[in-house]
N, C-alpha and C positions, 0 to 999 in steps of 0.2 A: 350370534346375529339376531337382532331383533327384526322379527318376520311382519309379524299387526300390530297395528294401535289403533285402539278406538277414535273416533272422533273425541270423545270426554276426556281420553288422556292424552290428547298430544295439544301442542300450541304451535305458535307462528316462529318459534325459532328452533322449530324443529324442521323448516324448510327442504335442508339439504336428505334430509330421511323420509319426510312425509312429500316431497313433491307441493308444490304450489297450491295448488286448491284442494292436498290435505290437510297443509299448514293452516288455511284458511279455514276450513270446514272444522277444524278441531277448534281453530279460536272464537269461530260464532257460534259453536255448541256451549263453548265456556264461558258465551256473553249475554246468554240467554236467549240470543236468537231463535225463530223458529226453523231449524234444521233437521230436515227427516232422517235419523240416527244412520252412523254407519260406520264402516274402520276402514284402515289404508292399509295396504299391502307395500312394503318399503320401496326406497329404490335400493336398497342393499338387496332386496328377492332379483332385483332386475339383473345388476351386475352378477349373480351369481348364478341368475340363468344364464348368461350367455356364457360363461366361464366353464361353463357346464355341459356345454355345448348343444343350448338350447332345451333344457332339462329343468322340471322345479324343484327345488330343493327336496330332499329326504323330508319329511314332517311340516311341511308347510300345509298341506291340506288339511290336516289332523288341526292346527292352531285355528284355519279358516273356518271350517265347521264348530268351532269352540264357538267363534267368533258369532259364526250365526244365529248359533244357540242363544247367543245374549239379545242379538235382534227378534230373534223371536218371542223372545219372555217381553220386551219392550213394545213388540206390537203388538203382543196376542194374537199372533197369526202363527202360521204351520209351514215351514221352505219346503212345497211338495205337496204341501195337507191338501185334498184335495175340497175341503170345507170351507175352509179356510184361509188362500193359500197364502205366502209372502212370497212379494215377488222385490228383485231389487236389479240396478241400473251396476253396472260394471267400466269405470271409467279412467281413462288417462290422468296422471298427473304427474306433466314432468317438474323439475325445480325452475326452470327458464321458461316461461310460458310460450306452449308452441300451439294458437288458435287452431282446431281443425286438420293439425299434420296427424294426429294417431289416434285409436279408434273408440267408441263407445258401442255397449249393446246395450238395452234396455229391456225392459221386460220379463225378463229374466226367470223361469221359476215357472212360466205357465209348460206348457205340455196339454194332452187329450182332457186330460181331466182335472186339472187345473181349471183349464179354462172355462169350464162346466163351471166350477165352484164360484172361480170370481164371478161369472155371472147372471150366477143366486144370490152372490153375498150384496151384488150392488144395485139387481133389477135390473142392469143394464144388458143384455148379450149383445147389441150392436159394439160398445164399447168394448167388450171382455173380445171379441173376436178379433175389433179392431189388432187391440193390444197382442193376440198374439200373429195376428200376418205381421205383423210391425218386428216381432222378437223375430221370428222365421225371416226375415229378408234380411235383417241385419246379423243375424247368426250367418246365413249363407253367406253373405256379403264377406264378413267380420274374420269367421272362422274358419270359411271352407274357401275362399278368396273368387266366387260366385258373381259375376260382373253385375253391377247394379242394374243395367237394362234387362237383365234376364227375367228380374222379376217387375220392372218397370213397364214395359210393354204388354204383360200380363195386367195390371193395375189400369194399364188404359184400356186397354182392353176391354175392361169390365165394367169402365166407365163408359164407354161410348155402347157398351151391351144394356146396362141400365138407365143408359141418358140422363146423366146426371155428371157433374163437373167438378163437386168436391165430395172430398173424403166423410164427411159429415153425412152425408145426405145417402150414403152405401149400406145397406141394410146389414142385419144379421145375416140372413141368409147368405147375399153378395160375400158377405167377406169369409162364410162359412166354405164357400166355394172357389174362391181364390185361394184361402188355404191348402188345400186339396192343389191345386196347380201347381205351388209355390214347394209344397213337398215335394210332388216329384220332379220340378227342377233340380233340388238336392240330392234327390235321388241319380236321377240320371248328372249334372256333372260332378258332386260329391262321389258318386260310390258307396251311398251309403246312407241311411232313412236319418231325418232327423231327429237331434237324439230324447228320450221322453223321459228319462234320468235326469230331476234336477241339478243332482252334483255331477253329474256330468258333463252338464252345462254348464255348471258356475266351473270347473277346474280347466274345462277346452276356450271359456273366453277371460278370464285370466291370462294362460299362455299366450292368444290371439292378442293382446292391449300387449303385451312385453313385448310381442315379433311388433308390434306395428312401431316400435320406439323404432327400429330398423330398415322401416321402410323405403318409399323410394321419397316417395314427400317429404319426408320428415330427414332424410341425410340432407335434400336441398335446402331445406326450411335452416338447418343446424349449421350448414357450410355458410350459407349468408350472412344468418344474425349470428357468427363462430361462438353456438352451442358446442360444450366440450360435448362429447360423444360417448365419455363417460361418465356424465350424468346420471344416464338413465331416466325411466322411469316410473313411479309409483303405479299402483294401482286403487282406484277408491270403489270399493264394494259400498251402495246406498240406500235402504228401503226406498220402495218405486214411492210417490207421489203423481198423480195421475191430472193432466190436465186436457185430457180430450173424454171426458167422464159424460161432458154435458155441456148447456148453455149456462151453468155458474161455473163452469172452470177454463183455464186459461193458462198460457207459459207466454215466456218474454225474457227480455233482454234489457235493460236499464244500464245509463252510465249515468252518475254523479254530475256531470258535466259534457258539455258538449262533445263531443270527442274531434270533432273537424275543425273547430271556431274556439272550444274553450271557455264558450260561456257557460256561467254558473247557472244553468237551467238542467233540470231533468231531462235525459233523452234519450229515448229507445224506444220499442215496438213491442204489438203479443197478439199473438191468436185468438181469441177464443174458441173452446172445442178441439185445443191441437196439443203436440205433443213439440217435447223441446225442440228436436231436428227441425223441425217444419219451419220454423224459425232462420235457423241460422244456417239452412240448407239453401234457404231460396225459392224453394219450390212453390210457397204461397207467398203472395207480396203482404207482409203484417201492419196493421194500423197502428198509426203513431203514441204514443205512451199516455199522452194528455188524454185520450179518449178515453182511457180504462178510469179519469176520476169520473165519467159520465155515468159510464156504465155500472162501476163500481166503486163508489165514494170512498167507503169505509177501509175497503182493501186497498185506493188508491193511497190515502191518506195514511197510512200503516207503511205502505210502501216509501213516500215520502220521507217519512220521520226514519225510519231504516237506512236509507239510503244517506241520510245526514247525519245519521250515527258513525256507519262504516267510513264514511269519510273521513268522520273526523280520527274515529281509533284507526286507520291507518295512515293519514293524514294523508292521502293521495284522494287524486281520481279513480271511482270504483266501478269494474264491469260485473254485474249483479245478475246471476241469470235466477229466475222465479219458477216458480208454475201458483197457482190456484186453484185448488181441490175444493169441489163444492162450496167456495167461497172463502177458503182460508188462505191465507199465504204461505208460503212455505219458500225458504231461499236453499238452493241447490249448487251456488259458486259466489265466489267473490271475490276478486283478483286487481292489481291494478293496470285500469284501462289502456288499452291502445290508442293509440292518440295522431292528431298530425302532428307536424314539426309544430306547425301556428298552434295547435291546441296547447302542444305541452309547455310553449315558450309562457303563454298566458297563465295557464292554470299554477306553474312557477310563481310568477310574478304576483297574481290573484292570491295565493296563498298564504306569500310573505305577507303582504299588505292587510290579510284576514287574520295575520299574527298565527299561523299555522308553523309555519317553518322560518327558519333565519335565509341572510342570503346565500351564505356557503350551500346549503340543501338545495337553496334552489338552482343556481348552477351549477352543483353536482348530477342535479334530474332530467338536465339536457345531454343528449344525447350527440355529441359531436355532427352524427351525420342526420342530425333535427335538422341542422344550420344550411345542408345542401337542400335538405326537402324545404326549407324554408322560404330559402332563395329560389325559388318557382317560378317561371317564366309563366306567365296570362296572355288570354288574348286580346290584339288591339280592337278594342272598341269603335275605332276610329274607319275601321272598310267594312262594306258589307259584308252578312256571313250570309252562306243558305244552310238555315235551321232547316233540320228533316224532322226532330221530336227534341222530346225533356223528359231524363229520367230523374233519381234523384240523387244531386250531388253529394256523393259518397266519399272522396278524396279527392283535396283540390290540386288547383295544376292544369295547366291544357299541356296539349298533346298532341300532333299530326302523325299519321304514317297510313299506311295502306290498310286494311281491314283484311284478316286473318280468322279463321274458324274451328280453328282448334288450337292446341297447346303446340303440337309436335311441328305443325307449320310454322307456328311463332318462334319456334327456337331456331328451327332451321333456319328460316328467312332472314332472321335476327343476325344471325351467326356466318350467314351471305349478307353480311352490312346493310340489309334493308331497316329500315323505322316500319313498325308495327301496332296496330291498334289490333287487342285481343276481344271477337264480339261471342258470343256467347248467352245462351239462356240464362245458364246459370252457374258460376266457376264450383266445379268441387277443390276438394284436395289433390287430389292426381291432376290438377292443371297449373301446379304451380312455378312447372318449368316453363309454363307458355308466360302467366303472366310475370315470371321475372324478366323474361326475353324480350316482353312490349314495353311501348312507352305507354301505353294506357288500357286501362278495363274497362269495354261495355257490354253491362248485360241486360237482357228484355224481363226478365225477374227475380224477385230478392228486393231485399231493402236494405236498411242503412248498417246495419250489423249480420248484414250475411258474410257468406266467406269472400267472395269477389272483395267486399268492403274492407273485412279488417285486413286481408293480408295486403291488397292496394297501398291503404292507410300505413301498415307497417315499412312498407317499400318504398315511399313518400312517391307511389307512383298514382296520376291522376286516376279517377274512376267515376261514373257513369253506374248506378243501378238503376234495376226498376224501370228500365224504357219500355213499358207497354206497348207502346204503339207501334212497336219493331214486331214485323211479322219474318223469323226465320227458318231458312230450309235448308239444305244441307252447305252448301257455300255459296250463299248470297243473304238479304234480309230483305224486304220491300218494306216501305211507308208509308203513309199519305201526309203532306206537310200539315199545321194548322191553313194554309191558303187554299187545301184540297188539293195538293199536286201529289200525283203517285211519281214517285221513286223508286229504285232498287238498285241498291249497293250489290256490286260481285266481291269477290275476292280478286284482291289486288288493285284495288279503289282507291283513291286516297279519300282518307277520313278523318277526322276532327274530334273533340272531345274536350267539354269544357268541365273539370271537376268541381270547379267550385259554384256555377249556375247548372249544372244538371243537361246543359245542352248539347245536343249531336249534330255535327256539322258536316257538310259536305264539303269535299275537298281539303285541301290543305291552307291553313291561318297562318297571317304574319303572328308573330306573339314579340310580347315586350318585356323589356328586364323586370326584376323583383325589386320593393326595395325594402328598405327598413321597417320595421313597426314600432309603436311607442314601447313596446312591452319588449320589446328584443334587444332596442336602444338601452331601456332601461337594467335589464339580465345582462348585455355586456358591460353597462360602466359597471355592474357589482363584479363582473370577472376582471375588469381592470382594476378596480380595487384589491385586488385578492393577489392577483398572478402574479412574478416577479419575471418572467421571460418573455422580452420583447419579441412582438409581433411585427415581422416589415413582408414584402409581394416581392414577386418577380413580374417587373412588370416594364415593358420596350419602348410603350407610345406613352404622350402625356395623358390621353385618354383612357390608358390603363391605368396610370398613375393617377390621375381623378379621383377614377372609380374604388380604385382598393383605398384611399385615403377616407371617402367618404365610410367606406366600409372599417374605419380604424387603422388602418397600417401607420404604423410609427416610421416607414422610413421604406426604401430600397433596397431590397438584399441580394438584389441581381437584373442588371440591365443588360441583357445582350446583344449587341454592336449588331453582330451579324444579321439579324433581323432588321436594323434600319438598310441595309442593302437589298431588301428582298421585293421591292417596288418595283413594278415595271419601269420607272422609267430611270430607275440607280440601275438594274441589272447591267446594262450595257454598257454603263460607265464602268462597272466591277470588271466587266468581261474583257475589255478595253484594258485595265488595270493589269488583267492577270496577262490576258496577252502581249503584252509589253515586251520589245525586244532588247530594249535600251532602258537605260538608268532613268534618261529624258522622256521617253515615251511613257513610264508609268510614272513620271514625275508631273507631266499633264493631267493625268488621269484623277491620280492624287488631288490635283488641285481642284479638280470638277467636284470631287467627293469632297472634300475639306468644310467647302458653306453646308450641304447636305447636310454632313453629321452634327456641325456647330448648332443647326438650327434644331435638330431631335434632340439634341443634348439641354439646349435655355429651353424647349419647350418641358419636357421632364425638372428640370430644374425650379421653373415659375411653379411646375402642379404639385411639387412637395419645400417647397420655401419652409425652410425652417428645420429638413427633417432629412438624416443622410439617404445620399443616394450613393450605389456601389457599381460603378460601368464595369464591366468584365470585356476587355480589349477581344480584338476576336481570336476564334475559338475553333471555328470547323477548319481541316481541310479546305485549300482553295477550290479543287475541282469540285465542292458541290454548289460554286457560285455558274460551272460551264455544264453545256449538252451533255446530256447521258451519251456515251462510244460509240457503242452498239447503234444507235438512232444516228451519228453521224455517217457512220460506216455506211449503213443503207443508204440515207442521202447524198451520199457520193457513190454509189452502185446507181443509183438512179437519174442523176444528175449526167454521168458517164453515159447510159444509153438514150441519152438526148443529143444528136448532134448538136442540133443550136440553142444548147445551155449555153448559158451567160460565162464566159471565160473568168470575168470577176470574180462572180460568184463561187465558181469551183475553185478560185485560187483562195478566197479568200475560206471555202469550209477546208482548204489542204490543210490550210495554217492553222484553224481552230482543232482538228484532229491530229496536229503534230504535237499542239500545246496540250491537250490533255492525255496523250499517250505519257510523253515528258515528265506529271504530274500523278499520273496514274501511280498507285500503291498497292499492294498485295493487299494491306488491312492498314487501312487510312487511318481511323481512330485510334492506331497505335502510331501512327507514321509523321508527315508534319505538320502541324497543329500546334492550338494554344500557342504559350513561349515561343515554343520551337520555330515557328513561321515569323513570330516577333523578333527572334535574334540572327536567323539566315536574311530576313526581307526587316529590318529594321524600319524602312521608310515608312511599311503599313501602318504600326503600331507610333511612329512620330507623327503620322497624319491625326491621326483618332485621338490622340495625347493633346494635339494641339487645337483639335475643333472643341476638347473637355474642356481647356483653361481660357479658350476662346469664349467661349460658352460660357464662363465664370465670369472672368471681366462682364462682358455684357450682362447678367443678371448683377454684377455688385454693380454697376453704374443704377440701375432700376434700384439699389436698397432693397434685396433681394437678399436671406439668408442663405449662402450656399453649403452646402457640405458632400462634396465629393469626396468619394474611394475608389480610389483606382486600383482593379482587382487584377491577378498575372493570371491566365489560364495552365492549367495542365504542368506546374513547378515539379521538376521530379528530382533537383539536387538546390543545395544551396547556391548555387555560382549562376543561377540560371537567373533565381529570383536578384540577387545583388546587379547583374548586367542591367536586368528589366527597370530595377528600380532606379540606377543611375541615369536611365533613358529620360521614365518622367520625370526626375528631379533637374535636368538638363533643360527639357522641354519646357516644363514651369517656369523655372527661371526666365528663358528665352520670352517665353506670353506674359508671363503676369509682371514682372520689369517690375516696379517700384514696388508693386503688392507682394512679390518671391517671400520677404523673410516676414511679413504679417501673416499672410492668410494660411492657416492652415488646413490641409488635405491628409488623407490619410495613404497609402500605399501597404498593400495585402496584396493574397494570395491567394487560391481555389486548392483547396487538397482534396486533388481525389486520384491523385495516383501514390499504390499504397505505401511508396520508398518514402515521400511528402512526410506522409504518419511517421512512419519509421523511425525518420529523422529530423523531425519537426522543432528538438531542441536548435540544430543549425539554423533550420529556415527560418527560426521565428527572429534571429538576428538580422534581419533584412525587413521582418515585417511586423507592422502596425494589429493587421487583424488575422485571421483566422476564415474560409468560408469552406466549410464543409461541401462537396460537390457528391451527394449522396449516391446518385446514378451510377456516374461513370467511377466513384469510388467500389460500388458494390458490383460495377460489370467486371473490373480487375481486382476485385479480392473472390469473387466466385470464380472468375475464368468465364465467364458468359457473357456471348454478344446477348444485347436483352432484346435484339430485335427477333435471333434465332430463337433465342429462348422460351420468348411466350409462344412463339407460334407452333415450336415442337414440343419440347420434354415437360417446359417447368410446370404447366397445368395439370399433369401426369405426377410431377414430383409432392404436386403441393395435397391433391385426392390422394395419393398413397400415405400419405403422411410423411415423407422421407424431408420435407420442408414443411412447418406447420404457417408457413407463409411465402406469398409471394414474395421474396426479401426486393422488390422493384417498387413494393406497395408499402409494406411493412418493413422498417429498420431492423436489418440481421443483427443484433446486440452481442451475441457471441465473436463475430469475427468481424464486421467492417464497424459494429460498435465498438470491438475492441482499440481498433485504431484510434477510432475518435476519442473517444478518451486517453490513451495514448497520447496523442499530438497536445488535445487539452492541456496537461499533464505537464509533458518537454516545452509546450512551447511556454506554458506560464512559468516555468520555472526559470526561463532566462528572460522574461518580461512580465512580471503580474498582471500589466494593466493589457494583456493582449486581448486583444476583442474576439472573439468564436461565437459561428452559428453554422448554422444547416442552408442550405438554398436550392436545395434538391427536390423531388417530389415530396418526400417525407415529409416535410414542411407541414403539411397539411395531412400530416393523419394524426392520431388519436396518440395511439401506443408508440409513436416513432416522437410526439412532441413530448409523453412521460420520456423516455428515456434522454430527451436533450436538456428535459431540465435536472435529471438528476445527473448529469454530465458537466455542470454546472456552466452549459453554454450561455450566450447572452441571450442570444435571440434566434427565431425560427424562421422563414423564409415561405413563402405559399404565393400560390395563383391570387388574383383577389377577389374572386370567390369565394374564395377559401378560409380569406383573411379572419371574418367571424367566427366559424368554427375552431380557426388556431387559438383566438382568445377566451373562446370556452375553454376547449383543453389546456392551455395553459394555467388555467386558473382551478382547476381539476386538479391537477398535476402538483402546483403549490400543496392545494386540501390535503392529497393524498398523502405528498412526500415529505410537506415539509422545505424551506430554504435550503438550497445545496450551495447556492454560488459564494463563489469565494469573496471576501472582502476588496473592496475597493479595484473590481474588475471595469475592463472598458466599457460596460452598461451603463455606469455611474457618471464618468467624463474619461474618456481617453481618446481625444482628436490631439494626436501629436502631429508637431509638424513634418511634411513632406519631406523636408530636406535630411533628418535622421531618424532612422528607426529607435 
C-alpha cells in the first residue's frame, strides 16, 4: 500500500490516491509554482483505517516522520525545535471535492516552547501567540470534538475586556491569556492537558481529518452530490505559510472567473493580517480581490498571471486559495471551482469559443441538474417589494418562506411542508442539514466564497451574504430600512431573498418563470448535435405544450385525458358521467364532455404542429373523479340530525354514496383502470377517441400538421390491446370519413405492467410504439405502493444501503431495467420499426436517460422543465456510450398507419 507521496512525486492523475488538492498541490509543485512543500497521506491509509476499525496502519507513522524529515532539510526549520520550529497545516482532501464538510488544523508544531522560538525567530509574539490560540481551538475543536462556542465566548470575552473588535489589534499579552482559558477548557471537557508532544499532535490530527471523512456533514454533503463513501480521504500534511504575520501579509480566495455570472474577470476576497479560516468561515466580511492590486501591485499582478496559467493547464475555472507571507505569494489549493448553473453554462460556452475545449467537453461539464438551477424562478419587478437591506448576492435565485434560525428548525419545518428561508450569522458546516432543507440562505456575515456561499451555490439554492445591517438575537433580526424604518423579523415571518441583487425582502414575492440564455441556447443546439435520443414532455394544457416546445421538446410523450377532467366546472359533468344509471343518462353526459375534450385536444395539437403528440386514453379509477366516503358518510350523519334538511339533497348524497361504495376497490390501482374501464365502459374511451379525430379534422382544415398516437393504458395481455385497437380503428373510420385511409396515426401502448414486458413479442402485434410507463412499472415489479413507500421504509432502505437508490427517482436497471429491455427486444423482433421510450419520471434524470439510450430506445419523456436537462444528458450519453440504436428504428420514420399494426 502506498502510505505518502510527496508533493514533487505525485501529479494530477494520481487523483484517485492523492485526493484532489493532493492531485493539485503535487502538479503545481511540478509547474514551478510557489507551493509551500508538503506530502499526502493516501486515501488508501483512509480505507484502511476504517477497515481497521478506526486504527492507523502498523508503520505509517514511521514513513510520516521520514516524510517530515525531508520538510525539515527543505526548510531549515526543526518539527519541535524549539529555535527554530516548523510548524505545518494538516488537511482534508477527498477525490470529489467536498468545500468545508471535513476538517483542517493548522499550526501545527507549536507547544510552550515553540511558541517562544517562533516568536524570536519572527519579532513578532503578538503574532506567534496568535498562532498558537488558533492551533489550541482548532485541536480542541478538531480532535477532542470541543464545541466551537466554548472557546468563542471566551474570545469575546476578551475582546469586549480589551475594547477592541478585531483580532489584529489583541495584544501579546491578551492572547497570552486567552491561552491559559482555552487550556483549561481542554482540560475540563477533554480530560486531558493539551498535548506539548509535537508528534503527538501531528499523529492525533491525522486520525481526527480521517474520522471527519465520517462525519455527520460530510455523509449529508456525500448522499446529495452521491459521493461513493468509499472514496475516502486523503490527508495533505503542508509547511505553515503565515498570513496574519503583519500588515505585508494576507490569505484569500480567487476564482478564475466569476463563479455566479461566469464572467472572465477575476473574483474573490483576502484579509489582510488574517489567517485562511477567517476567510471562508465568515467570521470577518473580506475585501474584494481588485483592492489587493492597490495595496499590493506586484503580488496582485503575480497573482493574475498565476491564475491564467492554472486555467489554462487545467482548462477549467480555478478556485485558488493564497496566503502572502511578508509579501510573497505562495498558493496553498487549487481545484476547479464551484460555480452556478448560469456560471458553468457560460464559462462552457466561453471556453469553446477561447479555443480551450471542443463542444463535446463542453456539454460533458454540464451538470444535468445545472439545467434545474438554471431554470430559477426571479422576482417580479413589476409590484412593490419592502426592501429591509442588501447583502451580497452570493447564489442567484429568489426565494420566499418564513425565516428560520437555526438548522435543526429548518429541517424540521421543512419536513412539516413549510418553505423556509435559513437566517444566520454565519452558516458553518454542521448546518448543512438546515440549508438543504430551505429554499434560501441569509447571512449578516461572510462574503462571497464563505461557506453559506459555496455550499448555496453548489445546491443551486439562492443566497444572501454579508447582510450587515441585520442585527440578530436568538430568534428574530431587527433593521432599519435605507428610508430609516426599524423593522424586526420573528421567527415564522415570511421572508424574501433575492440571490442575484443581494436584497432582503419582506414578506412573501410573486416570482416569474426563468427563461433561456444565449449561452444555454447555444450549449444545447451542440447537445442536439451530438445526441441521438429524442427528447419529447408530458405535458396536458397547450400551455404546457408552449412551454416545453420553446424549451426543445421534439414532440409528446404523454398527454393525460384525465387531467383535462379536473376543472371545476368538467368535474360535475364527470360526476354526472359516472353516476349514470342508464346507458342514456351517461350517453348525455358524454356528450357534454365530447366539445370539452375536442377543444384540449386542437389546442395541444396547434401548440406542437408539426411534432407527435401521444394522448394516453384515461387511466385512473373512476372513484377518484367522486367525494372521498368517509366525508360522505359524515355528511349524511349530519345532514340526518337536521330535521329540515333538504329532502333533495339527502336523496341525492344517498345516491352519490351508493355509487361510490359500488365502485369502491380494496386496491384500486390494481382494480378497474386503464384498458380495463376502456373495455367494461367502452363508451368512455369512444367519447375521447372521437373528440382526438374530431380534433384532427379541425386542425387539418387550418393546414395544420397533425400527428397523433393514441396510447392503451395499463395492457396486460395481448387481446386487451387488439380489442382497444379495433375501437380506434372503428372510431377513425367513423370521424375522419374520406381522410380514414390518408392520414396516418399511430395506435400503442403503455408497459408498465410487468406480464406487457414478459410478453411484449405478442403485444407488439397489435402495436405501432412502445411507452414505457416507468412508475407504475417499478411499483409492480418491486411490490411497492410508492405512495406507502417513500413515506415509510424506502428512505430507510436507500441510508442503509439495502437500495443504493430511490428506484422511483433513479431507473432500477437490474430488474424493471431488465424488462425494458426485454419488451425492447421481443417487441422489435416481430416489428423493427417499433417505436419505444420512457414517459415516467425517469425521463428526466441523468442515469435513468444513460441507460434508455443504451437500451436503444427512441426517445425520453420529461416534465418541461425538464426538457433541457434531458437534452444535455442525452448528448452525455451518446459521448459516453457511444450509438446503440438499432438501424432503421421508428426515430427515423415509422408513422404507420392506424388501420394495421
Amino acid at each position: 500500500m502506498q502510505s505518502v507521496v510527496p508533493f514533487h512525486s505525485g501529479h494530477a492523475g494520481l487523483k484517485q490516491l492523492l485526493g484532489g488538492k493532493g492531485a493539485n498541490l503535487a502538479e503545481m509543485t511540478n509547474a514551478g509554482l510557489p507551493v509551500p512543500p508538503g506530502f499526502t497521506i493516501t486515501t488508501d491509509v483512509c480505507r484502511s483505517y476504517y477497515e481497521a476499525g478506526k486504527q492507523l496502519p502498523a508503520g505509517l507513522m514511521e514513513q510520516v516522520h521520514q516524510a517530515m524529515r525531508e520538510l525539515e532539510q527543505a526548510k531549515g526549520q526543526g518539527f519541535g525545535d524549539p529555535a527554530k520550529p516548523l510548524l505545518v497545516s494538516v488537511r482534508s482532501g477527498s477525490v470529489t471535492s467536498m468545500p468545508g464538510m471535513m476538517d483542517t488544523i493548522l499550526n501545527l508544531g507549536l507547544n510552550d516552547e515553540t511558541v517562544q522560538g517562533l516568536a524570536s525567530l519572527t519579532g513578532n509574539p503578538r503574532f506567534a501567540f496568535d498562532c498558537y490560540r488558533r492551533l489550541i481551538q482548532m485541536f480542541g475543536n478538531v480532535v477532542f470534538d470541543i464545541e466551537t462556542y466554548q472557546f468563542e465566548r471566551l474570545l469575546h470575552r476578551l475582546k469586549q475586556r480589551l475594547a477592541v473588535s478585531l483580532d489584529s489589534e489583541v495584544s501579546a499579552e491578551g492572547w497570552t491569556e486567552l491561552i491559559g482559558e482555552y487550556k483549561a477548557v481542554i482540560r475540563k471537557e477533554a480530560g486531558r492537558e493539551f498535548p506539548q508532544q509535537v508528534e503527538e499532535q501531528l499523529a492525533l490530527a491525522i486520525e481526527a481529518v480521517f474520522r471527519s471523512w465520517n462525519n455527520a456533514r460530510a455523509q449529508v454533503y456525500r448522499k446529495v452530490h452521491q459521493i461513493p463513501d468509499e472514496q475516502g480521504t486523503a490527508v495533505n500534511i503542508q509547511t505553515m505559510v503565515f498570513g496574519n504575520m503583519g500588515s505585508d501579509c494576507g490569505t484569500g480566495v480567487v476564482f478564475t472567473r466569476n463563479p455566479s455570472t461566469g464572467e472572465p474577470v477575476l473574483y474573490g476576497e483576502y484579509l489582510m493580517n488574517a489567517q485562511g479560516e477567517d476567510v471562508v468561515a465568515g467570521v470577518r466580511t473580506p475585501v474584494p480581490i481588485a483592492k489587493l492590486g492597490e495595496e499590493m501591485p506586484l503580488v496582485f499582478d503575480q497573482l493574475v498571471r498565476t491564475a491564467e496559467k492554472l486555467e489554462r493547464h487545467y482548462t477549467d475555472m480555478q478556485d485558488i486559495e493564497f496566503t502572502v507571507e511578508q509579501g510573497k505569494l505562495y498558493l496553498l489549493q487549487t481545484r476547479n471551482g464551484k460555480r452556478t448553473a448560469q456560471a458553468a453554462v457560460k464559462i462552457a460556452v466561453d471556453l469553446v469559443r477561447e479555443g480551450v475545449i471542443d463542444t463535446g467537453e463542453a456539454v460533458n461539464r454540464i451538470e444535468p441538474f445545472h439545467l434545474d438551477q438554471l431554470l430559477h424562478r426571479a422576482i417580479d419587478t413589476d409590484k412593490p417589494l419592502h426592501v429591509l437591506a442588501a447583502g451580497l448576492p452570493a447564489s442567484p435565485g429568489a426565494a420566499s418562506g418564513v425565516a428560520v434560525f437555526d438548522a435543526d428548525t429548518a429541517e424540521a419545518w421543512a419536513r412539516a411542508g413549510r418553505k423556509v428561508i435559513l437566517v444566520r450569522s454565519e452558516t458553518t458546516p454542521e448546518d448543512i442539514h438546515g440549508v438543504l432543507a430551505a429554499e434560501g440562505v441569509l447571512t449578516s456575515r461572510g462574503g462571497m466564497t464563505s461557506h453559506a456561499a459555496v455550499v448555496a451555490r453548489g445546491m443551486g439554492k439562492p443566497c444572501v451574504c454579508g447582510c450587515e445591517a441585520l442585527r440578530l438575537t436568538d430568534r428574530a433580526f431587527a433593521v432599519t430600512t435605507a428610508d430609516g424604518e426599524a423593522v424586526t423579523v420573528r421567527e415564522g415571518d415570511a421572508l424574501s431573498i433575492d440571490g442575484a441583487t443581494g436584497r432582503v425582502i419582506l414578506g412573501e414575492v410573486s416570482l416569474r418563470e426563468p427563461e433561456l440564455t444565449g449561452e444555454l441556447e447555444q450549449l444545447l443546439a451542440w447537445a442536439d448535435e451530438i445526441r441521438t435520443l429524442e427528447v419529447y414532455t408530458n405535458a396536458d394544457t397547450p400551455e404546457d405544450a408552449a412551454k416545453a416546445r420553446s424549451f426543445g421538446a421534439e414532440g409528446i410523450g404523454l398527454c393525460r385525458t384525465e387531467h383535462m377532467f379536473m376543472s371545476a366546472e368538467r368535474v360535475p359533468v364527470v360526476q354526472a358521467m359516472i353516476l349514470a344509471e342508464t346507458a342514456e343518462e351517461r350517453a348525455e353526459a358524454l356528450a357534454k364532455l365530447l366539445p370539452m375534450q375536442q377543444e384540449d385536444f386542437e389546442g395541444i395539437f396547434r401548440a406542437m404542429d408539426g411534432l407527435p403528440v401521444t394522448i394516453r386514453l384515461l387511466d385512473p379509477p373512476l372513484h377518484e373523479f367522486l367525494p372521498n366516503m368517509e366525508q360522505l358518510v359524515v355528511e349524511r350523519e349530519r345532514l340526518n340530525g337536521q330535521p329540515d334538511a333538504d329532502p333533495d339533497r339527502k336523496e341525492r348524497l344517498e345516491k352519490l354514496l351508493r355509487k361510490v361504495r359500488t365502485l369502491h376497490e380494496m386496491n384500486p390501482m390494481l382494480g378497474t383502470r386503464g384498458c380495463r374501464l376502456g373495455l367494461v365502459l367502452p363508451d368512455i374511451y369512444e367519447m375521447q377517441i372521437e373528440a382526438v379525430f374530431r380534433a384532427v379534422l379541425s386542425c387539418l382544415r387550418e393546414q395544420l400538421d397533425v400527428r397523433p398516437d393514441i396510447m392503451i393504458p395499463l395492457v396486460g395481455h395481448a387481446n386487451e390491446l387488439k380489442r382497444m385497437r379495433e375501437l380506434v380503428t372503428r372510431k377513425a373510420d367513423e370521424v375522419l370519413g374520406e381522410f380514414a385511409r390518408t392520414f396516418r396515426y399511430r395506435v400503442g401502448t403503455m408497459i408498465e405492467v410487468p406480464r406487457a414486458a414478459v410478453t411484449a413479442g405478442d403485444i407488439a402485434q397489435h402495436a405501432d410504439f412502445f411507452s414505457f410507463g416507468t412508475n407504475d412499472l417499478t411499483q409492480m415489479t418491486f411490490g411497492y405502493s410508492r405512495d406507502d413507500a417513500e413515506g415509510k421504509f424506502l428512505t430507510h432502505y436507500v441510508e442503509t444501503k439495502l437500495l443504493p437508490d430511490n428506484p422511483f427517482q433513479v431507473l432500477d436497471r437490474d430488474g424493471v431495467g431488465t424488462l425494458i429491455e426485454w419488451a425492447v427486444e421481443r417487441g422489435r423482433a416481430v416489428k423493427p420499426k417499433l417505436k419505444t421510450g420512457i414517459c415516467g419520471e425517469h425521463g428526466g434524470d441523468k442515469q435513468s436517460i444513460f441507460f434508455c439510450h443504451g437500451a436503444g430506445l427512441d426517445y425520453v419523456s420529461c416534465s418541461p422543465y425538464r426538457v433541457p436537462l434531458a437534452r444535455i444528458a442525452a448528448a452525455q450519453a451518446q459521448l459516453a456510450l457511444g450509438s446503440t440504436a438499432a438501424p432503421e428504428t421508428a426515430a427515423e420514420e415509422a408513422v404507420t398507419s392506424g388501420r394495421s399494426a
